[in-house]
C-alpha positions in Angstrom: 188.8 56.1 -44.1 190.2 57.3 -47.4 193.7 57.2 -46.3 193.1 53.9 -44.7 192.1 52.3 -48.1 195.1 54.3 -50.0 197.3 52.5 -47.2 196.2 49.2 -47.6 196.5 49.4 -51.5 199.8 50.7 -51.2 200.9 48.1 -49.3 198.7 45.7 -51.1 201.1 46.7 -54.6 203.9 46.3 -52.6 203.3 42.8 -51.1 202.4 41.7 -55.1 205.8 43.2 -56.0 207.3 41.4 -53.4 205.5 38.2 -54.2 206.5 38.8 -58.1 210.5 39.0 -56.9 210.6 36.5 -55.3 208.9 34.1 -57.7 211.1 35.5 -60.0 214.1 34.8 -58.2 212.8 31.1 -57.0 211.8 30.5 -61.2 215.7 31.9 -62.3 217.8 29.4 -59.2 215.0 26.2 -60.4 215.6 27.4 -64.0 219.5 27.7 -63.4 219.6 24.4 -61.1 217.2 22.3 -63.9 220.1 23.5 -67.1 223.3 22.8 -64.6 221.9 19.6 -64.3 221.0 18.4 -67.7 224.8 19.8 -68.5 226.0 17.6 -66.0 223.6 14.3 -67.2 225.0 15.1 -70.5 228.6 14.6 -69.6 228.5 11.9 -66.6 225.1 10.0 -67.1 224.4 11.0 -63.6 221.6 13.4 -61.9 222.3 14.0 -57.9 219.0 15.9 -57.2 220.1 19.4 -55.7 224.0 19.0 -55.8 224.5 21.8 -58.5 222.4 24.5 -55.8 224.8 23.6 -53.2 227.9 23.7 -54.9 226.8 26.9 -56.6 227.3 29.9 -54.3 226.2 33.4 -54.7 228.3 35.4 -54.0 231.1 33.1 -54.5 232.4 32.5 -51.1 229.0 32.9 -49.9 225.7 31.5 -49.5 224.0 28.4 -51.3 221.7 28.4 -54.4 219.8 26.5 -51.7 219.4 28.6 -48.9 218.0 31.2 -51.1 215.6 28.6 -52.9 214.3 27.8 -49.6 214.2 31.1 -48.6 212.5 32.8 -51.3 210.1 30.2 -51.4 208.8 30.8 -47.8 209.0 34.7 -49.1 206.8 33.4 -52.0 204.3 31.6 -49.7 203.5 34.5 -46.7 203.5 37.0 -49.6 201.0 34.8 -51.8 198.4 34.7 -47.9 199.1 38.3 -47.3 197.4 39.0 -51.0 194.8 36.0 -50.5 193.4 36.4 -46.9 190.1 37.8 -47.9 189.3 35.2 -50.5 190.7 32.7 -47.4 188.9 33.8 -45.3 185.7 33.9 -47.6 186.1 30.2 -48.5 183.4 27.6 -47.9 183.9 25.9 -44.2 184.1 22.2 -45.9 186.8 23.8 -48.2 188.5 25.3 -45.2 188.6 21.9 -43.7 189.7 20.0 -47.3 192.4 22.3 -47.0 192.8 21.7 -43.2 193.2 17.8 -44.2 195.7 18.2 -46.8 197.6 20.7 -44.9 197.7 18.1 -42.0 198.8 15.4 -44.6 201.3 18.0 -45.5 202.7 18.6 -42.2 203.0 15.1 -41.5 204.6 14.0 -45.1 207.5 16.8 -44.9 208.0 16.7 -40.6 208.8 13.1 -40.8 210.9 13.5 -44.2 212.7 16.2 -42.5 213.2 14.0 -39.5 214.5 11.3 -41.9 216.8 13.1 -43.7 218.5 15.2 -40.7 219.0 11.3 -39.1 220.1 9.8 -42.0 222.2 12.8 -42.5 223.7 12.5 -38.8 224.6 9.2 -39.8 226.4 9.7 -42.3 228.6 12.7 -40.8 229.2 10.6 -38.5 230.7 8.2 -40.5 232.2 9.9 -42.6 233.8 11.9 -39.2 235.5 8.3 -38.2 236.8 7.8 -41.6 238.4 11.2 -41.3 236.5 13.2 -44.0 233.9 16.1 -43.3 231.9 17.5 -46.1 228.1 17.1 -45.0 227.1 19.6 -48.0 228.6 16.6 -50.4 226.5 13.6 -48.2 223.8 11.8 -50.7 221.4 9.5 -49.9 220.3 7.0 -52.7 216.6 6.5 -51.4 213.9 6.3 -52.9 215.7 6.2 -56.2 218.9 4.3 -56.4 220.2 5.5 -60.0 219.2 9.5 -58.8 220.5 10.0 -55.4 219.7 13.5 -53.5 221.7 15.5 -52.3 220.9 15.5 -48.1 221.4 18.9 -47.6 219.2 20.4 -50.4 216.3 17.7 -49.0 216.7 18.8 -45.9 216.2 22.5 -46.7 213.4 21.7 -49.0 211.3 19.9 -46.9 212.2 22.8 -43.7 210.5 24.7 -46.2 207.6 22.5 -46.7 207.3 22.0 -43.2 207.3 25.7 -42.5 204.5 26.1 -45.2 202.3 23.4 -44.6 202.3 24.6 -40.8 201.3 27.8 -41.7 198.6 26.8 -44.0 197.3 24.7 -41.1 197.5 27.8 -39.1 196.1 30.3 -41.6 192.7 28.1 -42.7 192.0 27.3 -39.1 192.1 30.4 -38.1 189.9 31.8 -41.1 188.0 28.8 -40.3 187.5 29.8 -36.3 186.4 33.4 -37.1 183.8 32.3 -39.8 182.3 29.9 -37.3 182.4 32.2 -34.6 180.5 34.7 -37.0 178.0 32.5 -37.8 177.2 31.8 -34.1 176.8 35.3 -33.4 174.4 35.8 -36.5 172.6 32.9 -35.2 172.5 34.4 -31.5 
């Protein structure tokens, strides 16, 4: 039983370390992406939301500040449950289901933004296709802010992500919900 406990804080430590990394890393491409940014407000009085994490790549010749934003951030979220599933799973049932609600409103909010942006972003590929030019990391769309477009394919990463974590939220308090009420009935029985 010892050894058991000495396992599980081991890995406990390690999972925090994990979750501290990758915070880190999430904090230094948000930090890096907010100061790019400004630079570039300051010189062309114009902000296109998530177009300095896709033209930035790391290595150069690589992969998108983007890709690992989203990444990191989904590393970030199953590291964060991993540490919290006993307090989860000790929550209050009508907390559980508050939570259960908001996940919901979650899931729905970023599936059908997700859904939006990859049409919207089909379109315009496909437009821009016909017209002879194919750069679908460079494809904005101007909505819901006409002065400060985004950039589609950092939205469309993003809210993968979101998607991603609001489904497992939904997952994760409905299935600490499901074993607390199936306690209770046995106490009950």
């Amino acid at each position: 039983m010892i050894a058991i406990n000495k396992k599980l804080v081991s890995s406990k430590k390690h999972i925090i370390a994990i979750f501290y990394l990758s915070v880190t890393i999430m904090l230094i491409i948000t930090g890096y992406g907010v100061f790019n940014s400004a630079e570039n407000y300051k010189d062309k009085k114009k902000i296109i939301i998530g177009d300095v994490l896709l033209d930035t790549e790391f290595p150069s010749g690589s992969v998108n500040l983007v890709t690992y934003l989203m990444i990191f951030s989904l590393i970030s979220w199953f590291a964060a449950i991993k540490i919290f599933e006993d307090n989860i799973q000790n929550l209050p049932s009508y907390i559980q289901t508050i939570l259960q609600i908001f996940s919901l409103v979650a899931i729905i909010i970023s599936g059908y933004e997700l859904f939006y942006n990859f049409t919207v972003w089909n379109s315009v590929i496909i437009d821009n296709l016909i017209n002879g030019n194919f750069e679908p990391d460079q494809d904005l769309i101007n909505y819901p802010k006409p002065d400060t477009p985004w950039n589609l394919a950092f939205a469309t990463q993003m809210f993968l992500a979101a998607l991603i974590i609001s489904c497992h939220c939904f997952y994760v308090i409905t299935k600490s919900k499901n074993i607390n009420d199936n306690t209770h009935m046995k106490i009950k029985t």
